[in-house]
C-alpha positions as CSV (number, residue, x, y, z in Angstrom):
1,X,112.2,95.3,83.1
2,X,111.8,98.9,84.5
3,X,111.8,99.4,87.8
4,X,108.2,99.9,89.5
5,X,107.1,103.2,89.6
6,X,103.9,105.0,89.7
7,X,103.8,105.0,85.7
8,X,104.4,101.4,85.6
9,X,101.4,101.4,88.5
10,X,99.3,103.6,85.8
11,X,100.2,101.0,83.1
12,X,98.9,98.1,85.3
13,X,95.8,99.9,86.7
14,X,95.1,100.8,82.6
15,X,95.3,97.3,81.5
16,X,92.5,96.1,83.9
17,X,90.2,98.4,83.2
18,X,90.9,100.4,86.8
19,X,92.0,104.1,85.4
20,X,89.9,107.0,83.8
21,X,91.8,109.6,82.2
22,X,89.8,113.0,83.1
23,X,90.0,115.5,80.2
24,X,87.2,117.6,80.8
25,X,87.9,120.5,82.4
26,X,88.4,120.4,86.1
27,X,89.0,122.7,89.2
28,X,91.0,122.0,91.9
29,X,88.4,124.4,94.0
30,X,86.5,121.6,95.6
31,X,85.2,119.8,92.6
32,X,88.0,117.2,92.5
33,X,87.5,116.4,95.6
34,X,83.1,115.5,94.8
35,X,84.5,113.6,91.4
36,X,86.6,111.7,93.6
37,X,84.1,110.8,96.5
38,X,81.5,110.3,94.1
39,X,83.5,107.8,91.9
40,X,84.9,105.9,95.3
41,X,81.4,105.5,96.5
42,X,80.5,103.5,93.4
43,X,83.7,101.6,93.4
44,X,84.9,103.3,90.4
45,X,88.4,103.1,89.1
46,X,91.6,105.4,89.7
47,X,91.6,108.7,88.3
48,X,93.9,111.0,86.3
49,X,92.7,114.9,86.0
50,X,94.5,116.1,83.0
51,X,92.9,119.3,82.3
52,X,92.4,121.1,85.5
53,X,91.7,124.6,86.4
54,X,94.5,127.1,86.3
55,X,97.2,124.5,85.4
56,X,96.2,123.4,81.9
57,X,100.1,124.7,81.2
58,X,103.2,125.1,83.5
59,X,105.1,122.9,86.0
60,X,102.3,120.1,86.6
61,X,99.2,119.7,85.4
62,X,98.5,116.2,86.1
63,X,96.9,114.6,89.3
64,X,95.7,111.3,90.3
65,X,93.8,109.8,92.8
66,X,91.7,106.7,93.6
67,X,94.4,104.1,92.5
68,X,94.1,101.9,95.8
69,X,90.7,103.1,96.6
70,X,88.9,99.4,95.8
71,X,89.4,96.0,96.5
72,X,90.6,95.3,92.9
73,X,93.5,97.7,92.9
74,X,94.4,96.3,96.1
75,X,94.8,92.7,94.5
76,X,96.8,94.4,91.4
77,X,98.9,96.0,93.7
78,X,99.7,92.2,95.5
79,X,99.8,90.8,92.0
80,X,97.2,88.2,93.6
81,X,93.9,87.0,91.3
82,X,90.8,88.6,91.2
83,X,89.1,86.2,93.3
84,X,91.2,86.1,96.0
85,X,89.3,86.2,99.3
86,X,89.5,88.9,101.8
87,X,90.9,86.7,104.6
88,X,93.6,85.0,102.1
89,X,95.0,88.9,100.8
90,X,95.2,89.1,104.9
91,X,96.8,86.1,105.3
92,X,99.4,86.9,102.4
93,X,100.6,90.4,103.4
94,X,100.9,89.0,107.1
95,X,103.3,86.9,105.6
96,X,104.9,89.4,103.3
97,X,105.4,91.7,106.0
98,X,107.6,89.3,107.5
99,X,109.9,89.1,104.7
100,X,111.5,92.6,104.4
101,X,113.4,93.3,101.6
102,X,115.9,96.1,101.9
103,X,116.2,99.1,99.5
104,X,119.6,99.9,97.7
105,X,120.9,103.6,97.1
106,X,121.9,104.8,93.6
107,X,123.8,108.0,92.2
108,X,120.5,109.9,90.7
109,X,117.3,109.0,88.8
110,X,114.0,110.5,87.1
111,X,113.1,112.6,90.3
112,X,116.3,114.4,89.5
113,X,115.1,115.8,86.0
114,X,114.4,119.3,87.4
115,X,115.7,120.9,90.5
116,X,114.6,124.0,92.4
117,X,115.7,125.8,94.6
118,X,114.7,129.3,96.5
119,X,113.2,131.3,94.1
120,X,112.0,128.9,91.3
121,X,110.2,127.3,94.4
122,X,105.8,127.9,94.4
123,X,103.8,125.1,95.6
124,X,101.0,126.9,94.0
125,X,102.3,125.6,90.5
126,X,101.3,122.1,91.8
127,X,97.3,121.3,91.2
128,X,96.6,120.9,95.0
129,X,92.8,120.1,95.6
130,X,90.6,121.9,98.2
131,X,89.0,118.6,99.0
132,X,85.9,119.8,100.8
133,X,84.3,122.8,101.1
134,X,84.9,123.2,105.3
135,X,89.0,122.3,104.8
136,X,90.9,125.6,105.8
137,X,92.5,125.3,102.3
138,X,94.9,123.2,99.8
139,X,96.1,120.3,101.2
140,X,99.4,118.5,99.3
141,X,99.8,116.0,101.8
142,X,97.1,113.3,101.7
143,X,98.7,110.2,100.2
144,X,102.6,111.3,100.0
145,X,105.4,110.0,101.9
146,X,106.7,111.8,104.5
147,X,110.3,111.2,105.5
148,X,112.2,111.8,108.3
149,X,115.0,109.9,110.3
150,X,115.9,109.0,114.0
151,X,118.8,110.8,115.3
152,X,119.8,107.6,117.4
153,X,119.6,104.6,115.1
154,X,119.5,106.2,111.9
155,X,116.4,104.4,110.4
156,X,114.1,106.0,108.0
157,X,110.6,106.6,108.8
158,X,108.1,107.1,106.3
159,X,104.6,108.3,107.4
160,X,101.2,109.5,106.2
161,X,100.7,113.2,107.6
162,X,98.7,115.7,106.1
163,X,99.8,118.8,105.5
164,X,98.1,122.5,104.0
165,X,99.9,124.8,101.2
166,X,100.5,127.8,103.1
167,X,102.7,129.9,100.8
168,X,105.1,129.7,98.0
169,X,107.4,127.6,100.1
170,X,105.1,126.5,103.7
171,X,104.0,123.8,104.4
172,X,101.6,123.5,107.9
173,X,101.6,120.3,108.9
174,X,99.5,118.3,111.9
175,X,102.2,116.7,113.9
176,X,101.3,114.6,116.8
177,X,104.0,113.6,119.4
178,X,102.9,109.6,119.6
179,X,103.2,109.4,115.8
180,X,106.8,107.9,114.2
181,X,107.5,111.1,113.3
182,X,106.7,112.9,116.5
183,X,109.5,110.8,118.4
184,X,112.1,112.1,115.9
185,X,110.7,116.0,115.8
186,X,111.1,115.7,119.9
187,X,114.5,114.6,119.4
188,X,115.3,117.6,117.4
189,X,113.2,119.9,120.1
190,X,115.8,118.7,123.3
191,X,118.2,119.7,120.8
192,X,117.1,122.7,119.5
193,X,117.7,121.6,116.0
194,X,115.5,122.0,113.0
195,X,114.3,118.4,111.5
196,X,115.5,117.5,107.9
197,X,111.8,116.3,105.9
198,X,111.2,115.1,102.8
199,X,107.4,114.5,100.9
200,X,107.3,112.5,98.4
201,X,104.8,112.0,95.8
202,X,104.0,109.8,93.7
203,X,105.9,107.1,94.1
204,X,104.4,103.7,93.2
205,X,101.3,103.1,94.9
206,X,103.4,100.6,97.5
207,X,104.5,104.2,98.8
208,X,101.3,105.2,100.7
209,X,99.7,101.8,100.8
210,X,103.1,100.9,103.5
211,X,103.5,105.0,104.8
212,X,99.9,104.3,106.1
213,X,100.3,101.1,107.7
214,X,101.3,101.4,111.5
215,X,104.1,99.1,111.8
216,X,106.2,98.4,114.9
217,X,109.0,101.0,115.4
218,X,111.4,98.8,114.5
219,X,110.6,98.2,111.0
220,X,111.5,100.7,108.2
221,X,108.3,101.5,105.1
222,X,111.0,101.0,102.3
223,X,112.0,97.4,103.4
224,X,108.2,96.7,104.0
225,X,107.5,98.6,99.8
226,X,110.5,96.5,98.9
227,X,108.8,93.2,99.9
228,X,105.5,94.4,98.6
229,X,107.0,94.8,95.2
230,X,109.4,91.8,95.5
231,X,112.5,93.8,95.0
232,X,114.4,96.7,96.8
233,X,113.2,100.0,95.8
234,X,116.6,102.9,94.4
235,X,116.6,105.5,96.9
236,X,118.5,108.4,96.1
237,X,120.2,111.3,97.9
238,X,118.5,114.7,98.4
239,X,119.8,117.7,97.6
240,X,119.5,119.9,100.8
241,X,118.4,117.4,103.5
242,X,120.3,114.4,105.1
243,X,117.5,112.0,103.7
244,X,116.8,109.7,100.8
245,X,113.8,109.3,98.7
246,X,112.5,106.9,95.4
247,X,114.6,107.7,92.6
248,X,111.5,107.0,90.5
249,X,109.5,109.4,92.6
250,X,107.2,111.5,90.4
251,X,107.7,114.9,93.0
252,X,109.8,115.4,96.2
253,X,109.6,118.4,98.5
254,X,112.9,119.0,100.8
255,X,112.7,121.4,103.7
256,X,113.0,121.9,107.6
257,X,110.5,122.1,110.7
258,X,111.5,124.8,113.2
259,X,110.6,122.8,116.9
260,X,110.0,126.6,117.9
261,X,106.4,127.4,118.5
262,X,107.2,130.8,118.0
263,X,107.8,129.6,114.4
264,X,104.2,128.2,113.5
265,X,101.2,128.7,111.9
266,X,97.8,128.4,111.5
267,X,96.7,125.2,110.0
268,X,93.0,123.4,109.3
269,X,90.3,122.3,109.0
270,X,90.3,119.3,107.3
271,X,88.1,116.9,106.9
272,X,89.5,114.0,108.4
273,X,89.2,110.3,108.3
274,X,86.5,109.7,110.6
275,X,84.2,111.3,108.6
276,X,83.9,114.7,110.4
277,X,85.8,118.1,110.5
278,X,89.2,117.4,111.5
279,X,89.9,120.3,113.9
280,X,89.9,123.8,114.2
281,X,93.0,126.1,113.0
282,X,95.4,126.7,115.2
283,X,99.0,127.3,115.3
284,X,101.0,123.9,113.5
285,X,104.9,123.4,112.5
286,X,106.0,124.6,109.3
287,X,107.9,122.7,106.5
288,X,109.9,125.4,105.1
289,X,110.6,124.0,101.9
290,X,114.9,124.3,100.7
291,X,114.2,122.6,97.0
292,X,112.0,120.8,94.9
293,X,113.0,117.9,92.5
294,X,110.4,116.5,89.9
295,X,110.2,114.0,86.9
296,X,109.0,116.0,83.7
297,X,106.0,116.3,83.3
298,X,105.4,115.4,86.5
299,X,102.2,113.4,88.1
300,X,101.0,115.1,91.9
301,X,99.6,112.0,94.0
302,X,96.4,112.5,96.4
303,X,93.6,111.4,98.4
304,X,90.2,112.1,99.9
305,X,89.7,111.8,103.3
306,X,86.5,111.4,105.5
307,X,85.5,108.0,105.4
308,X,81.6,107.3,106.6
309,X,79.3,104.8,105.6
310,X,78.5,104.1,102.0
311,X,81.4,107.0,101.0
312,X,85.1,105.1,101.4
313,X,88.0,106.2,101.0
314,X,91.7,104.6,100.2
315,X,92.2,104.9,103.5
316,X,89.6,102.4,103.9
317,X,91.4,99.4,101.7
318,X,94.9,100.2,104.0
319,X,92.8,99.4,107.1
320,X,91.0,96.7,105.5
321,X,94.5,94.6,104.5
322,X,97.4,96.2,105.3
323,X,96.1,97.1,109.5
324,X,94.6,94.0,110.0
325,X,97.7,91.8,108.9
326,X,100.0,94.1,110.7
327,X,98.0,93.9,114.2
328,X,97.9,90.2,113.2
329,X,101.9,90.1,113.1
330,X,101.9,92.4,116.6
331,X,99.5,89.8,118.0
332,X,102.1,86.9,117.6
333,X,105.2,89.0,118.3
334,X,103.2,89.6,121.7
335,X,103.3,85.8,122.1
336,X,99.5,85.6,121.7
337,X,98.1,82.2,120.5
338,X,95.3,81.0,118.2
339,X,94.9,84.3,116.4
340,X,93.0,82.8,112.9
341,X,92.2,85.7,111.4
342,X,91.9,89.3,111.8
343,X,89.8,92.0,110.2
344,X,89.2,96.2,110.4
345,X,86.3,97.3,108.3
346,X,86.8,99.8,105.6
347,X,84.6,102.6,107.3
348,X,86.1,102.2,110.9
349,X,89.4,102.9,109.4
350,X,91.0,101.0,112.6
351,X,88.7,102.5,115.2
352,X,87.8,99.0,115.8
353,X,88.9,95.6,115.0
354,X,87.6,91.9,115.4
355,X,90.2,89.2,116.1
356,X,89.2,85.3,115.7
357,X,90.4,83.1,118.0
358,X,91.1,79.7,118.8
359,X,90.0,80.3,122.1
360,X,92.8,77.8,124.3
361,X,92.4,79.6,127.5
362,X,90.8,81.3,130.3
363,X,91.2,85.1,129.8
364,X,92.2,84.9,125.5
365,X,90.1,87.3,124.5
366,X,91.9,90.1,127.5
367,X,95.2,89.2,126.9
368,X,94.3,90.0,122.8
369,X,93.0,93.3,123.9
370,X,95.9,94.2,126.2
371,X,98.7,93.3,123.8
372,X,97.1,95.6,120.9
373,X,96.5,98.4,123.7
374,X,100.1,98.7,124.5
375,X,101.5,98.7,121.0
376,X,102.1,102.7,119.8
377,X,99.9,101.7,117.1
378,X,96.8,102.1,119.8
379,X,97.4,105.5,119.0
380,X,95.0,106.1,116.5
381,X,93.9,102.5,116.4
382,X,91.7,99.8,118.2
383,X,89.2,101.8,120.8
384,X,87.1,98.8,120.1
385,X,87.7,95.3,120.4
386,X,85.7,92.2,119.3
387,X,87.0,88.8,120.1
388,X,85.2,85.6,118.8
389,X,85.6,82.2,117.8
390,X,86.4,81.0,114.8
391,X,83.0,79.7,113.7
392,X,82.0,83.5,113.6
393,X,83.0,84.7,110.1
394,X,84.1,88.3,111.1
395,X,83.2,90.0,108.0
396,X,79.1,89.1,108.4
397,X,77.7,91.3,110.3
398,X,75.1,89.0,110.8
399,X,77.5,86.6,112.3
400,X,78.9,89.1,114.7
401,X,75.2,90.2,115.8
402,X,74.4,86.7,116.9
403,X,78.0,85.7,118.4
404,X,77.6,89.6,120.7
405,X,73.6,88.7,121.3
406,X,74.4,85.1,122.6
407,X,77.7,84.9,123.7
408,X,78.1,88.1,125.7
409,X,77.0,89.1,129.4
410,X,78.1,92.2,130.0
411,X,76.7,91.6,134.2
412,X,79.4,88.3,133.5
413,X,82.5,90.3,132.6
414,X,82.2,90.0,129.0
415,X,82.5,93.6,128.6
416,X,86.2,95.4,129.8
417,X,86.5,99.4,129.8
418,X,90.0,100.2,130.3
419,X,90.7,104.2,130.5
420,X,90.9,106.7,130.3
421,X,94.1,106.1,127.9
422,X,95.7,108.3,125.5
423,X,93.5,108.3,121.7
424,X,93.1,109.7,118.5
425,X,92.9,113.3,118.7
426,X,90.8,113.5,115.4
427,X,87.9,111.0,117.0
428,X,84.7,113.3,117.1
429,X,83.5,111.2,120.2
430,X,86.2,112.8,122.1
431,X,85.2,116.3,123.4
432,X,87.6,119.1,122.1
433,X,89.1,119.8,125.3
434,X,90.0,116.1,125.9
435,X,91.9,116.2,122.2
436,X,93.8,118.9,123.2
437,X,97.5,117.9,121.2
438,X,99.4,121.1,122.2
439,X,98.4,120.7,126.0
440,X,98.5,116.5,126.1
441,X,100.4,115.3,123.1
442,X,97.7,113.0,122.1
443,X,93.4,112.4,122.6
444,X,91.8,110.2,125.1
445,X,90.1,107.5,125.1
446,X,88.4,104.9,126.9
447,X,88.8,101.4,125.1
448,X,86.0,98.9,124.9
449,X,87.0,94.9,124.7
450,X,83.7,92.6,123.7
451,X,84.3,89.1,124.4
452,X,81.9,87.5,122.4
453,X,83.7,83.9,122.7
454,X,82.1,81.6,125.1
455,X,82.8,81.8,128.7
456,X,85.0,79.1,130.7
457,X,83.5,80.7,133.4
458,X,80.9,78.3,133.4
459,X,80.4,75.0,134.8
460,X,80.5,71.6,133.0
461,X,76.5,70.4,132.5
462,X,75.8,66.5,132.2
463,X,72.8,68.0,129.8
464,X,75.0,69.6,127.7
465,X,77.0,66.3,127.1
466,X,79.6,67.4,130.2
467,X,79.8,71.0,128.2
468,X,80.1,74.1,129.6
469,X,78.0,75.4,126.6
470,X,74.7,73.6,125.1
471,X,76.0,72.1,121.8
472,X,74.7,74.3,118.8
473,X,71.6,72.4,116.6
474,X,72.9,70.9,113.6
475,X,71.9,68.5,111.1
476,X,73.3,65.4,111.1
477,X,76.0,65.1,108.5
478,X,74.7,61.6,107.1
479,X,71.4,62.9,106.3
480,X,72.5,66.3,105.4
481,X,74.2,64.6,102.7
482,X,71.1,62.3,101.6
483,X,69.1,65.4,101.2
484,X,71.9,67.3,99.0
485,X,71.9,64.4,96.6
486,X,68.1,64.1,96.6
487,X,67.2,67.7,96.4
488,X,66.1,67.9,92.8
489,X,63.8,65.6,93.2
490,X,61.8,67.9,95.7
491,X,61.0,69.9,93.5
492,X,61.3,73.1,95.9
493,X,62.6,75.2,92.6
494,X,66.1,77.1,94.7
495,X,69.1,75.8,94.1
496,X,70.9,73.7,97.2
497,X,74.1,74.8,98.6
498,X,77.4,73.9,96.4
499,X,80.1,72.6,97.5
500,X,81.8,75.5,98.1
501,X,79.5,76.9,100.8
502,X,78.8,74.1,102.1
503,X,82.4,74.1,103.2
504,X,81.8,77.4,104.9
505,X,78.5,78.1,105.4
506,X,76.0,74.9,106.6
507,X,75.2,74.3,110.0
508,X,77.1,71.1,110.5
509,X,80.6,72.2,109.4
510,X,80.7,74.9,111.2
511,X,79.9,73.1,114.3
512,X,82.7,70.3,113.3
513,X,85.2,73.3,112.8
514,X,84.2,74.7,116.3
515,X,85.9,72.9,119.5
516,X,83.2,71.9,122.3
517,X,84.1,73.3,125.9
């Protein structure tokens, strides 16, 4: 059995119906990028652009995009059925990202079929989109794998950082001191060394799907693509930087960033994943590229950006699964109790987050906000928190309007601000000169936690039945039951509830799944 790669991924997406080839003809100016959003938008299937404007012929003419960018791909890529449930693929990558399996090095492999170095090196060979009509121009590095390595404890980290062709052999690239790799490029800084990078792309879609999740330091992406996959990826050597990449990689680019700011360049726009203009150009580190490895034939891997409503992105799916299992893992490492489920909408893309709880405690819902506020994570992640119980499904928005109307009193202390704290430097609501990464290293932001379980705060009521809360109406079970068997016979011409939602759905079981305080 071959060893998963992204043409095994192709081969999978193919056989369920989830890949168009594109062999009209294409340009990279712009028009890939309005295929692409267009396509995601309707929940289309992955694409491959195989006849695209000035690279018909050469070094690559292949790209592909959209092959994690709906919730089907995403079950292909866990091998899980097609009618898994959103909370159950949560549930099974929090436990799969528990169980790392670590990669294994080998001599060479496909990546190594054509090596260049110095002159033979132009990233303009590559079909590199201009996504959207405002970016500053061609960005490579959307849904690659940027590695780099701490100096101290050796361990790989593999991120998701975008990055804009800016010559032959340049690179600019947004690099933000709070990231994974920002720790390692200040460790190179105090020692006024240049740091060793590698981007790969198009490795199987594992690659970015774990390079975009935001786990703890302490784990490494390739143990975390090995347990996705169920078996340790082949890494191989690179040829001019101290680093190791998929041997089944379709593209690697090897190079150095100069910590010298005398050394940058301009770099942006882009439109980034909140949906707005990422930035203004300004002075960035440069990847000065040393060599360039590729499969033949090879296949360049990218994504749109700028999620917003009704327009996702593949970013969107990551924060859907992979964020909300991880924060679920970092609850419980924080010693957190009763966490039942956890869920980051598409479109937020981590902004915010609602945790269900088995509320056991006076103060749950804060100490569930402060433990995902101190993680490095909180970076770019969780402004906004909703807590509820776990009668509250927390991927109805109708649910969640009626748990924040009647469980909430903001004069009460259901509402925390805590900031200002360091943010997302790419968050529009945060005003330019708050953002500023060169001056502060990172955004601010003042976080929001909504308690929207129900208070202990209250006293115990003999009308409530010695509650602190009135007890919810509900239909008693017996005759809830009498009228499910009888309802044909009223005549009333809409089907009654099956069994199925009954279990999840009628009054009375929620209220027998939701403790009385």
């Amino acid at each position: 059995m071959n060893e998963p790669d992204l043409r095994t991924w192709l081969d999978v997406l193919e056989a369920a119906g989830q890949l168009a080839h594109v062999r009209s003809r294409v340009d990279w100016d712009e028009e890939i990028g309005a295929i692409t959003r267009a396509t995601l938008a309707l929940g289309g299937p992955a694409l491959l652009f195989e006849n695209i404007t000035d690279h018909t012929q050469g070094r690559c003419t292949r790209f592909l995009t959209g092959g994690l960018g709906n919730k089907h791909q995403v079950r292909l890529l866990l091998s899980l059925p097609e009618d898994t449930s959103d909370q159950a693929v949560v549930r099974h990558l929090k436990e799969t990202f528990q169980r790392p399996v670590p990669p294994r090095v080998v001599d060479t492999g496909p990546v190594k079929e054509n090596i260049l170095r110095d002159d033979a090196i132009n990233l303009w060979e590559f079909p590199v989109p201009k996504w959207h009509h405002t970016d500053g121009g061609r960005y490579i590095d959307t849904f690659c794998g940027v590695v780099t390595q701490d100096r101290v404890t050796q361990r790989d980290n593999i991120g998701i950082y975008r990055g804009q062709v800016l010559g032959e052999r340049k690179i600019g690239k947004l690099l933000i001191p709070t990231q994974g790799w920002g720790g390692h490029f200040q460790q190179h800084r105090e020692a006024a060394k240049s740091m060793p990078v590698a981007v790969v792309y198009g490795g199987h879609d594992a690659l970015p799907f774990c390079a975009g999740t935001p786990f703890p330091k302490r784990i490494c992406e390739w143990d975390m693509m090995g347990a996705v996959l169920g078996q340790p990826i082949s890494l191989v050597p690179c040829e001019t930087v101290p680093l190791h990449v998929p041997a089944s990689a379709e593209i690697v680019v090897e190079g150095y960033i100069d910590p010298d700011p005398a050394t940058y360049e301009d770099e942006g726009p882009f439109g980034e994943y909140p949906g707005y203009l990422g930035g203004q150009s300004s002075p960035k580190p440069v990847l000065r590229v040393t060599c360039v490895t590729h499969r033949d034939d090879p296949i360049l891997r990218g994504s749109l950006e700028a999620s917003r409503p009704g327009f996702p992105t593949e970013d969107g799916q990551l924060c859907a699964y992979a964020w909300s299992a991880v924060a679920w893992n970092m609850l419980e490492d924080a010693g957190v109790s009763g966490i039942t489920d956890v869920w980051m909408s598409a479109v937020s893309t981590g902004a915010s987050i609602i945790v269900q709880i088995h509320k056991m405690y006076r103060g749950h819902a804060q100490q569930v906000a402060a433990a995902l506020w101190g993680t490095a994570a909180s970076q770019w992640f969780w402004k906004n928190v909703i807590v509820v119980e776990e009668d509250i499904d927390i991927r109805d928005p109708v649910a969640l309007d009626w748990a924040v109307a009647f469980r909430v009193n903001a004069g009460m202390g259901d509402i925390t601000f805590y900031g200002p704290t360091f943010g997302s430097v790419l968050d529009p609501s945060t005003p330019p000169e708050k953002a500023n990464a060169a001056k502060y290293g990172t955004g601010e932001w003042t976080r929001v936690l909504i308690d929207a379980t129900r208070s202990w705060e209250r006293e115990r009521r003999p009308e409530y039945g010695n509650r602190r809360y009135p007890p919810l109406y509900k239909l008693d079970s017996a005759l809830e039951d009498r009228i499910a068997k009888r309802w044909p016979e009223y005549g009333i011409g809409i089907p009654y509830l099956d069994d199925a939602q009954r279990a999840s759905l009628t009054l009375t079981d929620l209220a027998k799944r939701l403790p009385e305080v």
